[in-house]
C-alpha positions as CSV (number, residue, x, y, z in Angstrom):
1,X,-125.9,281.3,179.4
2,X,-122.4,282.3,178.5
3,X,-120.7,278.7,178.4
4,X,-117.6,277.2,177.6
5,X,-116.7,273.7,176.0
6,X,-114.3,271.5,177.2
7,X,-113.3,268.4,175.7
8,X,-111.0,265.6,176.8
9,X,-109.2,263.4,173.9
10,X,-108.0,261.0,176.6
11,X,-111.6,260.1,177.3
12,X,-113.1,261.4,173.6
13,X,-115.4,263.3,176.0
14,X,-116.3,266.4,177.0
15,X,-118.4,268.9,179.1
16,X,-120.3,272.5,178.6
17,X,-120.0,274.5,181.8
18,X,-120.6,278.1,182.4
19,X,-118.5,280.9,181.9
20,X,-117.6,282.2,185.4
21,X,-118.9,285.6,186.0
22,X,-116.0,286.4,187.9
23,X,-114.0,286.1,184.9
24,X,-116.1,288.0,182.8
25,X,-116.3,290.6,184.4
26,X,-112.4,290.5,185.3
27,X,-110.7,289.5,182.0
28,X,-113.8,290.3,179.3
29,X,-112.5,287.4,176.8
30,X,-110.1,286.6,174.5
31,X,-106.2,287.0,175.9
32,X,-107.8,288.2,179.1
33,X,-109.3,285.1,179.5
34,X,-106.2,283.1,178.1
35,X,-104.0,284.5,181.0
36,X,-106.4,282.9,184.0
37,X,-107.3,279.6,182.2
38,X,-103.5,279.6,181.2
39,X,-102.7,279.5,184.8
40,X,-105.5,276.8,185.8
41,X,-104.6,274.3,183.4
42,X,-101.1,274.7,182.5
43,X,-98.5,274.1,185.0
44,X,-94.6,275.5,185.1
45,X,-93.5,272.4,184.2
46,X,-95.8,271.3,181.6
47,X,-93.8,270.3,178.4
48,X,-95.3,272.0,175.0
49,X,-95.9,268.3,173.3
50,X,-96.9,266.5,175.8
51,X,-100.3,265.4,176.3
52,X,-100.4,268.0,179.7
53,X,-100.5,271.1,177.3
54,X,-104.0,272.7,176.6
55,X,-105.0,274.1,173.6
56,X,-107.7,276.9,173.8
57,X,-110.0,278.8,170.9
58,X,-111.5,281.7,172.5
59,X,-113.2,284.6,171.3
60,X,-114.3,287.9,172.7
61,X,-117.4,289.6,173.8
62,X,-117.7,291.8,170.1
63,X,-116.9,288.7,167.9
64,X,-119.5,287.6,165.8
65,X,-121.8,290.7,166.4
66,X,-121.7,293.6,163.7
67,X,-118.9,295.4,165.3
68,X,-116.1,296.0,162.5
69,X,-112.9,294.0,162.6
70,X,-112.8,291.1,165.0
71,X,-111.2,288.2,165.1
72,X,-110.3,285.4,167.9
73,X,-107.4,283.4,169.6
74,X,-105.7,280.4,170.3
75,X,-104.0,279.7,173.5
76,X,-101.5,276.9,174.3
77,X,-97.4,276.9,175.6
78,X,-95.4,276.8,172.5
79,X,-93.1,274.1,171.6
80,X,-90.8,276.5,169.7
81,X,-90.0,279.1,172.7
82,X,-91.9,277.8,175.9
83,X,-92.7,280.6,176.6
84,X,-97.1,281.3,176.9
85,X,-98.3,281.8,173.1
86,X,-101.3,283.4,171.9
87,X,-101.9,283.3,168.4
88,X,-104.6,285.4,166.4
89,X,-106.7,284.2,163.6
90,X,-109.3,285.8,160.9
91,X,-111.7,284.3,158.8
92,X,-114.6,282.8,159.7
93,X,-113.9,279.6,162.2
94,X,-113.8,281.9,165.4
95,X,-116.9,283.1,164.6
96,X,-118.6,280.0,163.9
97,X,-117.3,279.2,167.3
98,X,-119.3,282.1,169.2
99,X,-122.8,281.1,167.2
100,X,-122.5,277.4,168.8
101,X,-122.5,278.9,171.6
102,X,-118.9,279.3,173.5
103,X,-116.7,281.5,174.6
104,X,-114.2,279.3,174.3
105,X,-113.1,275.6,173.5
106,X,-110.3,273.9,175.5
107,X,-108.5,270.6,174.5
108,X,-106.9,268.8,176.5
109,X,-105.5,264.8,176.6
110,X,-104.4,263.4,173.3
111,X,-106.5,261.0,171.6
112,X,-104.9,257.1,171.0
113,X,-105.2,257.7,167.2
114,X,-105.6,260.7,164.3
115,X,-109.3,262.3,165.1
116,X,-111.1,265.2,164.3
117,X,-114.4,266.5,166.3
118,X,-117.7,267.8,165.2
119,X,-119.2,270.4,166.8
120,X,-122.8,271.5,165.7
121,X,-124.1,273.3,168.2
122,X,-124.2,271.5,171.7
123,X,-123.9,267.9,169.3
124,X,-120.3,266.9,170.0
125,X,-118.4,263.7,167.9
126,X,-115.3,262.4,167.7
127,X,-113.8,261.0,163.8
128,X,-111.0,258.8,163.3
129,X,-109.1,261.1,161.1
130,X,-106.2,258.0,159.7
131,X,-108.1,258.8,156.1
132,X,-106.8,262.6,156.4
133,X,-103.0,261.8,157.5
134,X,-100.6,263.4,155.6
135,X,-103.3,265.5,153.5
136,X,-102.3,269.8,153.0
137,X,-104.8,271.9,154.6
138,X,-107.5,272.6,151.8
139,X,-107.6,269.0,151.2
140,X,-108.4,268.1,154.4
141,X,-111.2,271.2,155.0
142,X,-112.7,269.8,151.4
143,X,-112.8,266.4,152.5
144,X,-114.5,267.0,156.1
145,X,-116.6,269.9,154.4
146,X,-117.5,267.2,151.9
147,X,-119.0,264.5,154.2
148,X,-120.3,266.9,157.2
149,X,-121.8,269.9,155.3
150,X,-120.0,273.1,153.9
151,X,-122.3,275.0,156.7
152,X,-119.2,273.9,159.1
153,X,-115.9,275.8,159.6
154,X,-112.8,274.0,159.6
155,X,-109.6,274.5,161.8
156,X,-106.9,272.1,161.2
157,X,-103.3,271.4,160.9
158,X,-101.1,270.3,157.8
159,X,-98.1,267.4,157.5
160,X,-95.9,270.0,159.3
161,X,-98.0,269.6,162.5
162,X,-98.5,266.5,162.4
163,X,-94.8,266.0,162.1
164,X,-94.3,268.3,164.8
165,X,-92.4,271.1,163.2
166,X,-92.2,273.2,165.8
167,X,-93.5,276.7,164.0
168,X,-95.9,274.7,162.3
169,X,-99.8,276.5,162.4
170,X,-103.2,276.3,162.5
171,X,-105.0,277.0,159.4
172,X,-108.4,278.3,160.4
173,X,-110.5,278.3,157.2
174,X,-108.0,278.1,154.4
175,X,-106.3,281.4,154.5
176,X,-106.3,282.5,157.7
177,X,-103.8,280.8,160.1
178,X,-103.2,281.0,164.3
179,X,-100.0,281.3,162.7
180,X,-97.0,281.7,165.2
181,X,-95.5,279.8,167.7
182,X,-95.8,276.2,166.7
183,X,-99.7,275.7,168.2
184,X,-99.8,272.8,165.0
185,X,-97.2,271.2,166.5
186,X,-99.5,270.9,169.5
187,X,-102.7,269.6,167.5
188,X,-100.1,267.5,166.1
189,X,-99.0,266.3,169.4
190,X,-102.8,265.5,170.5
191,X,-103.6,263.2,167.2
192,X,-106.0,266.1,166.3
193,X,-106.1,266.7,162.9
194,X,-109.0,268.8,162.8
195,X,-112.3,270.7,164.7
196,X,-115.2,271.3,162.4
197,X,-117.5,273.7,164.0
198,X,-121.2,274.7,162.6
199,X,-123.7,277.0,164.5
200,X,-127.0,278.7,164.6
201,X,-127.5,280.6,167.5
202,X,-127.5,284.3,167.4
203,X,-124.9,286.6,169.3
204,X,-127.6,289.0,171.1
205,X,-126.2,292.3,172.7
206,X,-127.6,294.6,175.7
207,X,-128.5,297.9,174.2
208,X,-129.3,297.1,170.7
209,X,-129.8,301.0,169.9
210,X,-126.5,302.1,171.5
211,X,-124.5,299.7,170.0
212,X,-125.6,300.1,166.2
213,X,-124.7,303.5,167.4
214,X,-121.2,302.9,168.4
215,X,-120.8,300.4,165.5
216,X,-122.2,303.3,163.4
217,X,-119.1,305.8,164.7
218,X,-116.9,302.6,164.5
219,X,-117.4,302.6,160.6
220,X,-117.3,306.4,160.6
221,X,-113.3,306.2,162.0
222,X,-112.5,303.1,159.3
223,X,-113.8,305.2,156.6
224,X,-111.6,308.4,157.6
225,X,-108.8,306.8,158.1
226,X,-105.7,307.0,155.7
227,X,-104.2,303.9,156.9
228,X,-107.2,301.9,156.7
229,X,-107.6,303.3,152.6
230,X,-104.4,302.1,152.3
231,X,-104.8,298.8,153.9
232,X,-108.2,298.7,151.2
233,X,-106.1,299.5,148.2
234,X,-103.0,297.5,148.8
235,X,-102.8,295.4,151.7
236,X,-100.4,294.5,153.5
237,X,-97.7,295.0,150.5
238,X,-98.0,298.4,150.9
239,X,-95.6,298.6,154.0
240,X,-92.5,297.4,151.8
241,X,-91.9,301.1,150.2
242,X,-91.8,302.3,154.1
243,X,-89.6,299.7,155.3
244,X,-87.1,300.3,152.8
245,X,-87.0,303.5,152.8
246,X,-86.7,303.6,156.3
247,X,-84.0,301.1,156.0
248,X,-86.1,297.9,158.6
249,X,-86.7,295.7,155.3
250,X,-85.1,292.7,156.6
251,X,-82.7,291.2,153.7
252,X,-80.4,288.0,153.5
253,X,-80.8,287.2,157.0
254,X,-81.1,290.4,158.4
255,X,-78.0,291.7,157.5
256,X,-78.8,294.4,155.5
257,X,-82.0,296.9,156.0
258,X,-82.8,297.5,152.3
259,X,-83.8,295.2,149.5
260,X,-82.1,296.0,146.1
261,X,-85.3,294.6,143.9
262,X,-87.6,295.9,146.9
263,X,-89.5,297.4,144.1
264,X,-90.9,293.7,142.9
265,X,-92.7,292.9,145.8
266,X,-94.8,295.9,146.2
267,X,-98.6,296.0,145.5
268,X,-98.4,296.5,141.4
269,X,-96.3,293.1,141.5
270,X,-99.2,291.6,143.2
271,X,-101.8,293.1,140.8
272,X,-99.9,292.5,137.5
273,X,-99.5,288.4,138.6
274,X,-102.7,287.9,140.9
275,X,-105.3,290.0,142.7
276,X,-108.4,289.1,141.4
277,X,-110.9,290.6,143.6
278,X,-111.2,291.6,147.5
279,X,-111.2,289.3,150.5
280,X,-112.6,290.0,154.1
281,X,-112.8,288.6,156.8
282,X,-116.2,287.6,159.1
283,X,-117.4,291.6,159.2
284,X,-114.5,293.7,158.1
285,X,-115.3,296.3,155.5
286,X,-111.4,296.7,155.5
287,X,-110.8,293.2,153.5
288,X,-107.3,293.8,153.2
289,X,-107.1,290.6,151.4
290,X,-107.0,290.1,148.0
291,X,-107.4,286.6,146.3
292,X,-106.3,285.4,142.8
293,X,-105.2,283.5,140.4
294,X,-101.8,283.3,138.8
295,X,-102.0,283.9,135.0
296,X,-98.7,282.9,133.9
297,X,-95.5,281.2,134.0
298,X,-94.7,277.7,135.4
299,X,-96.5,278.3,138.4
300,X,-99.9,279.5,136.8
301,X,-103.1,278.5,137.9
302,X,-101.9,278.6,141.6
303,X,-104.8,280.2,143.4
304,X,-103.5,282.1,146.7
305,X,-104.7,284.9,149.0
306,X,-102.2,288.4,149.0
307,X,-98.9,287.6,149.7
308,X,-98.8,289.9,152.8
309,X,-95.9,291.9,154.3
310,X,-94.6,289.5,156.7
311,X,-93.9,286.6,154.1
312,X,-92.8,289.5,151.2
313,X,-90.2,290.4,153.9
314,X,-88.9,287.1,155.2
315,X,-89.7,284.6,151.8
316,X,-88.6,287.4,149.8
317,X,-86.1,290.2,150.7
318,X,-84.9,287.6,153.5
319,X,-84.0,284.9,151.6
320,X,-83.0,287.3,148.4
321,X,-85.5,286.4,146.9
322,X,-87.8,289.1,144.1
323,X,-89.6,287.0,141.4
324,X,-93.4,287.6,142.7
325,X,-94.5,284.4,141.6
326,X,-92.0,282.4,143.4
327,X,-92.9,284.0,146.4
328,X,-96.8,283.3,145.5
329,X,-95.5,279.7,145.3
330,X,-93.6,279.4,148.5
331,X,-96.2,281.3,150.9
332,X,-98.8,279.0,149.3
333,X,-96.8,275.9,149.7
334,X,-96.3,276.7,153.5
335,X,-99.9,277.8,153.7
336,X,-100.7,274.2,152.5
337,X,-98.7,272.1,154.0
338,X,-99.4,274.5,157.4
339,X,-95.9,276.2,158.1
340,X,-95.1,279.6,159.7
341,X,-93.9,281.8,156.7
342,X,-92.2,283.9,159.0
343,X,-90.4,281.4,160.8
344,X,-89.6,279.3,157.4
345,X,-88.0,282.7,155.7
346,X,-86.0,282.9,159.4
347,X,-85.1,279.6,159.4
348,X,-83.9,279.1,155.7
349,X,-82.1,282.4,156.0
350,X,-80.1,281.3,158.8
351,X,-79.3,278.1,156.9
352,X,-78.0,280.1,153.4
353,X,-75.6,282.3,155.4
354,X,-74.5,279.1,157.9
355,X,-73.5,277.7,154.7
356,X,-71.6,280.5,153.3
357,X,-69.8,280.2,156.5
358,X,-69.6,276.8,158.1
359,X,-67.6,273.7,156.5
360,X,-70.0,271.1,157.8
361,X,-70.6,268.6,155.6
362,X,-74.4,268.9,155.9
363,X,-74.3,272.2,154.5
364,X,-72.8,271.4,151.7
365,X,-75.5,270.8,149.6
366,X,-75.3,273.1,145.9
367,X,-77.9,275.4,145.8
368,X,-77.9,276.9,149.4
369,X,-77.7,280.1,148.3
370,X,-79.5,283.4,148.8
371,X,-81.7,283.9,146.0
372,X,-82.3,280.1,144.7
373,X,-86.3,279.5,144.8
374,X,-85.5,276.1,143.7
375,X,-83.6,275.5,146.7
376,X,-86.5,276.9,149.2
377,X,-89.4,275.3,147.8
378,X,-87.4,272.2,148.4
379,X,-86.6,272.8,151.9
380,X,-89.9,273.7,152.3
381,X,-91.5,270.3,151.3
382,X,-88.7,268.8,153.3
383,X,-89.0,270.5,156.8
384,X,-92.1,269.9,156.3
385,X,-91.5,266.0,156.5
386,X,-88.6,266.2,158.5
387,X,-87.0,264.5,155.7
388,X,-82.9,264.6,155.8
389,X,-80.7,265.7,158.7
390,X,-80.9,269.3,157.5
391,X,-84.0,269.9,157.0
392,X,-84.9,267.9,160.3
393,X,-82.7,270.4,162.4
394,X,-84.3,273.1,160.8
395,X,-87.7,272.1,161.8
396,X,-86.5,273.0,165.6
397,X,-86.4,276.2,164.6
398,X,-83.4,278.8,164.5
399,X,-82.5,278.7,168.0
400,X,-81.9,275.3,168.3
401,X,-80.3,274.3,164.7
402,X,-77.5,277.0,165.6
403,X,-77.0,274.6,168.0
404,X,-75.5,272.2,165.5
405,X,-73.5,275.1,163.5
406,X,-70.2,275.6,165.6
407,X,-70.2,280.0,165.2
408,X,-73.3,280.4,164.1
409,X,-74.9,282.3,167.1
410,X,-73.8,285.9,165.6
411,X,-76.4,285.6,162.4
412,X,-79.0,283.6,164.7
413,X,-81.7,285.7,164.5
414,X,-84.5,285.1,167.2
415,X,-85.7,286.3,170.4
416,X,-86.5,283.3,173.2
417,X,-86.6,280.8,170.4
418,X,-89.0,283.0,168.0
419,X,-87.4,284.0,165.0
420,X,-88.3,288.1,164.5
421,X,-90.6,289.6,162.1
422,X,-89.9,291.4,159.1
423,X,-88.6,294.9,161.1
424,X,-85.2,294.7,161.3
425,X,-85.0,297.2,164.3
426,X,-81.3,298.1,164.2
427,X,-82.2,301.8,162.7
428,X,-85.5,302.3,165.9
429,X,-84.3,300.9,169.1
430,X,-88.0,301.3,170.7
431,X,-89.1,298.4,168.1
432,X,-85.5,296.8,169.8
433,X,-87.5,296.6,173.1
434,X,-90.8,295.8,171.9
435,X,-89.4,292.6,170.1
436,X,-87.2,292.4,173.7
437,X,-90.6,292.3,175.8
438,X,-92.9,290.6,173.8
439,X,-94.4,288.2,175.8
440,X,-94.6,285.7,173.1
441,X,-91.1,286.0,172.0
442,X,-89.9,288.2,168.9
443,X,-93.2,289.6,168.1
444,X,-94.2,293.3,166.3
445,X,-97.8,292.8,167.1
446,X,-97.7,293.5,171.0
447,X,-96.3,296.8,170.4
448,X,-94.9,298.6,166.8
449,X,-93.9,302.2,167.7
450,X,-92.0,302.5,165.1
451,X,-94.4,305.4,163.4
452,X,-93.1,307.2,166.8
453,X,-89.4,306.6,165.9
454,X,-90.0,307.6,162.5
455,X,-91.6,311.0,163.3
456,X,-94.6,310.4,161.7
457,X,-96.3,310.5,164.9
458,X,-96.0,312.5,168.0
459,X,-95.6,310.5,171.2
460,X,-97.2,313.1,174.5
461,X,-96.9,316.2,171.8
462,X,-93.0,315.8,171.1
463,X,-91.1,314.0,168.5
464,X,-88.8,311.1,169.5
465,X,-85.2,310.8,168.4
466,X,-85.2,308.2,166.3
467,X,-82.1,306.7,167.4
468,X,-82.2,307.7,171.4
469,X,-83.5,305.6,173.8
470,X,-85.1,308.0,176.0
471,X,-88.7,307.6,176.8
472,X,-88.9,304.4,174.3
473,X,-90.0,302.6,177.7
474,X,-93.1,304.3,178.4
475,X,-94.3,304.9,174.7
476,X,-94.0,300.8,174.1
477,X,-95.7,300.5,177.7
478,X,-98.4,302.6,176.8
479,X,-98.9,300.6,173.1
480,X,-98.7,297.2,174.9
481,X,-101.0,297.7,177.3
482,X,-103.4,299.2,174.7
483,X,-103.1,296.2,172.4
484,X,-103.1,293.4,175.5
485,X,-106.6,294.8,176.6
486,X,-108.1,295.2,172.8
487,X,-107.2,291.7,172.3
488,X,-109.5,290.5,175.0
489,X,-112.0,292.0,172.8
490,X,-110.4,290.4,170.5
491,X,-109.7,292.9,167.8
492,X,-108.0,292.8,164.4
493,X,-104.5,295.0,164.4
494,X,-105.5,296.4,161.0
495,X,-109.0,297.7,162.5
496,X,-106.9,300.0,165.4
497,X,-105.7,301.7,162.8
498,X,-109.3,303.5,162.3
499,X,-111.6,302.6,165.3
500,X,-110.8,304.8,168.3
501,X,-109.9,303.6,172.0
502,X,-113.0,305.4,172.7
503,X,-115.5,303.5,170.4
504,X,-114.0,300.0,171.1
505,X,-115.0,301.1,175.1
506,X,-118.6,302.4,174.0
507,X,-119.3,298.9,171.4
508,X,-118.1,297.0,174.4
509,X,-120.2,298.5,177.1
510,X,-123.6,298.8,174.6
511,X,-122.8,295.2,173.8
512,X,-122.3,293.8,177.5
513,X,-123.7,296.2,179.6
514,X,-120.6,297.4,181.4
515,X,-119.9,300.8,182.2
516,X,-116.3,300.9,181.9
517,X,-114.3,303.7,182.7
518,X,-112.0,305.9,179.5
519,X,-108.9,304.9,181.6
520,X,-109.9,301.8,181.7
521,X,-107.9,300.1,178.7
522,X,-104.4,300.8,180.3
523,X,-105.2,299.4,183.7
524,X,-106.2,296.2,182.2
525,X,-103.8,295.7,179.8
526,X,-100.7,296.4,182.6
527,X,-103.1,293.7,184.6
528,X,-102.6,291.3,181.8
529,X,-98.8,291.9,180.8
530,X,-98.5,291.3,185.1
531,X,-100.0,287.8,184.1
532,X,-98.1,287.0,180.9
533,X,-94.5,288.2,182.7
534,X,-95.9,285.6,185.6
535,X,-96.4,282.6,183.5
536,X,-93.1,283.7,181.9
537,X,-90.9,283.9,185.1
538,X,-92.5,280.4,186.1
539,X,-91.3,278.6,183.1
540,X,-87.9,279.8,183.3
541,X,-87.6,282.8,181.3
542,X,-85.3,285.7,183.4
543,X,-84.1,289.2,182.1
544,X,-81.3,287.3,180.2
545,X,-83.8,286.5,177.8
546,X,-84.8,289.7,176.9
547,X,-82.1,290.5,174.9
548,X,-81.8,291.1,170.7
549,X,-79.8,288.7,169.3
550,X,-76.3,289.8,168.7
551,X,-76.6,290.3,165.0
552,X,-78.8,293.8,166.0
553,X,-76.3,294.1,169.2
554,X,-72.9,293.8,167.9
555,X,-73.1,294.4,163.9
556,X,-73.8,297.8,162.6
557,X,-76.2,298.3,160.2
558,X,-74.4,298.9,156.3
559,X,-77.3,300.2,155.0
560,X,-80.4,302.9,154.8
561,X,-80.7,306.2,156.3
562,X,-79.4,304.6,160.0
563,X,-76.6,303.6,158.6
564,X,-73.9,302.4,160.8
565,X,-76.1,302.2,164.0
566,X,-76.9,299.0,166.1
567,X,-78.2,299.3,169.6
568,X,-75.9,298.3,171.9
569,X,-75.3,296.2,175.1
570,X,-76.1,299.8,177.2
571,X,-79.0,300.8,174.9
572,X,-80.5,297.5,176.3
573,X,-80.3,297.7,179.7
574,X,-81.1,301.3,180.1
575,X,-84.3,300.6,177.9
576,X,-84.8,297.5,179.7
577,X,-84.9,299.2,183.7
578,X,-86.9,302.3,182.1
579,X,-89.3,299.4,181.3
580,X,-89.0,297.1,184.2
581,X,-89.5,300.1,186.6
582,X,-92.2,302.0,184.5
583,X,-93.6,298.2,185.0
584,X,-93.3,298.3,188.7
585,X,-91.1,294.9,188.0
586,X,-87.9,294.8,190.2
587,X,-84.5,295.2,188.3
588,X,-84.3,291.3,187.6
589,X,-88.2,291.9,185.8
590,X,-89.7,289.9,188.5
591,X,-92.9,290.9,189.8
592,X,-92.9,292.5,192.9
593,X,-95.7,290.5,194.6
């Protein structure tokens, strides 16, 4: 029986029911799932913190079996944009989610005071949780971990949830983090401080032989693949080279493209101060992780996972920042005390060149300053706990504290409230439109064509100019459709890298027992960007939100090999009705049924 769990913290109740077929069949799991039970439970006007929003694990139909690379997702309305947010997770807590038994866990309600829930199996408790207020995330896993069993799994927020920073994040197994988009702040919103989730049931497939066959080939493609050995030799912090030397390496607020001390957050960096041994997730022979200790300095001792590209870029280059160990120091504060690196780099960066700019008296402070690591570890701790006026407004995020800086909306850097990721995309206007569209916000992982842009792959057979905006439309079409309908799966981003679209579709049908079609990935995915753009268009969001922020609009990059370009106010909207028609979305991007 494929069943789903769904508990009630108004009530501290809850009920198994079963998985509709229909929606199986329909959606296969993960986001595909996450767009119809979006709809069902969430209405248009359903605020992010209130008790009305839902918050939903679910995993796919490969997670937890033996198929290479996959992970699981949380689904909820952010408090930072509005907009729909799913947010993806490794480790091991998705997985222990699948051998209890569900496809998915829904929260509802908000319980009268801090709780965390049990969940062995079909046995379901609620804990009062005011013992674990204020605790950082490993403190809290240790602590439930130390009364329950360390069989269980822990998902649970830090103090920035539960003082409802609004990018702060789910850690799920210390580590691994449903990281952006603010779903803490939600958790935080519901008293829930915490799920712990144990099971022993086994994850059976339909054609046993056929799939260890596809999972076989799967392995094959991993193996062959000279992404995934880098990925297995250096991470994540092997991308930094690329992105500055392609000039996207996001530096002091995104004003510049390249780093100069770009060189001290590469891989060696990481391997001189920390990398110890390898770290995988539940199944991945890729275990682009790599844990350690720090052996020196005034930070030694620190025990962290890879500082990974994302946090190098906006904790380091961002904030002009290049001492590796103050990096270590920062990512692993926010890690503990459960904060979005990506929006914290964002955040503080908009703050350091507000106050190079703006008289206000809250700004100045000494020490806001590009490059002072004193300075961010401080702000850290303090948006944290909301503690001061300026570290309070920057808890809203960057959209809303440039709100409270008179000028400040040229070097706000965000797209519908998200603050962007480390690819500054003045120098590759198809990444322009893919931040534009995502349906999250300012998001690289719905679609990243900037390999395309680059010339270091061939999009239908020809080679794109980089800075033309012709036929960027239907090449991030075609990767956002590819991507929405892996995730119902629901894959890691590293793993496409390797596995084919063609093995994903043969694990999937051995597994299940469909017989899907080899088209059949693009028709879903344009199925499920339909549903995301609907849930979009009811909360409010138009085709005025689909724009870059002026920063990449109006302010030509000084920098890097695209020197002097920025993608202007026509580049947009001829990119943006390429995409809206190629979409079969009206002009306005509203659907047309």
């Amino acid at each position: 029986m494929k069943k789903m769990l769904i508990i009630n913290l108004n009530k501290n109740s809850y009920e198994i029911v079963e998985t509709p077929l229909s929606l199986i069949e329909e959606y296969i799991g993960g986001k595909g799932f996450g767009v119809k039970l979006y709809q069902e439970y969430i209405k248009a006007n359903t605020k992010p913190l209130s008790p009305e929003n839902v918050v939903m694990f679910i995993n796919g139909p490969l997670t937890g079996t033996l198929a290479p690379s996959f992970r699981s997702c949380l689904i909820t309305r952010s408090p930072l944009t509005g907009t729909w947010l799913d947010s993806y997770f490794g480790g091991y807590f998705g997985q222990e989610i699948k051998y209890a038994g569900y496809d998915a866990v829904i929260i509802k309600g908000k319980a009268t005071e801090p709780t965390y829930i049990t969940i062995n199996n079909d046995n379901i408790n609620f804990h009062s949780a005011v013992n674990l207020k204020g605790k950082k995330v490993s403190e809290t896993s240790e602590m439930i971990k130390s009364k329950h069993g360390r069989q269980y799994k822990i998902a649970c927020i830090g103090p920035a949830g539960e003082n409802l920073v609004r990018y702060a994040l789910v850690s799920c197994e210390h580590m691994r983090q449903a990281g952006r988009g603010g779903a803490g702040a939600v958790l935080g919103s519901k008293n829930l401080k915490a799920l712990a989730v144990r099971g022993t049931n086994l994850v059976n497939v339909n054609d046993k032989k056929g799939f260890l066959e596809a999972v076989k080939k799967a392995h094959q493609e991993l193996n062959e693949s000279p992404s995934i050995k880098s990925f297995k030799e250096d991470g994540t912090p092997g991308s930094i080279p690329y992105a500055q030397d392609i000039g996207m390496l996001p530096t002091k607020n995104y004003k510049y493209g390249q780093f100069e001390k770009s060189e001290n957050l590469e891989s060696k960096a990481q391997i001189n101060s920390l990398w110890m041994r390898n770290l995988a997730c539940s199944g991945c022979p890729i275990a682009c992780g790599k844990i350690g200790r720090v052996f020196k300095g005034e930070y030694k001792g620190i025990i962290s996972d890879t500082v990974e590209y994302e946090t190098l870029g906006l904790i380091g280059a961002n904030l002009g920042l290049s001492n590796i160990n103050h990096i270590i120091k920062i990512a692993n504060l926010c890690d503990e005390l459960g904060l979005d690196t990506i929006s914290t780099g964002g955040s503080i960066g908009f703050v350091f060149e507000a106050a190079s700019k703006s008289n206000l008296d809250i700004l100045q402070k000494k020490g806001l300053e590009f490059g002072n690591a004193e300075t961010v570890i401080e702000l850290v701790k303090n948006i944290a706990s909301r503690k001061g006026e300026l570290s309070n407004i920057l808890a809203e995020g960057v959209k809303r504290a440039s709100k409270h800086i008179p000028g400040s909306q040229e070097y706000s850097v965000h797209i519908k409230g998200l603050e962007t990721p480390a690819w500054s995309p003045r120098g590759a206007p198809g990444m322009g439109l893919a931040l534009m569209t995502a349906d999250r916000g300012g998001c690289h992982q719905r679609a990243f064509p900037v390999s395309y842009e680059m010339g270091d792959d061939l999009w239908q057979g020809e080679q794109l100019n980089r800075l033309g905006v012709d036929k960027k439309a239907e090449l991030v079409i075609y990767l956002q459709n590819k991507l929405a309908a892996l995730d119902t799966l629901v894959k890691c981003d590293f793993g496409t890298y390797g596995i084919s679209e063609e093995s994903y579709r043969i694990m999937l049908n051995t597994a299940t027992g469909f017989n899907l079609p080899s088209d059949y990935w693009q028709t879903l995915g344009a199925k499920i960007w339909d549903e995301t753009r609907r849930i979009n268009l009811q909360h409010g969001f138009e085709r005025n939100d689909d724009y870059l922020p002026e920063r990449f609009v109006k302010e030509p990059l000084p920098d890097g090999p695209a020197s002097g370009h920025y993608i202007s106010q026509s580049d947009m909207d001829q990119m943006l009705d390429d995409y809206y028609r190629l979409r079969g979305w009206d002009k306005d991007g509203r659907l047309n049924y």
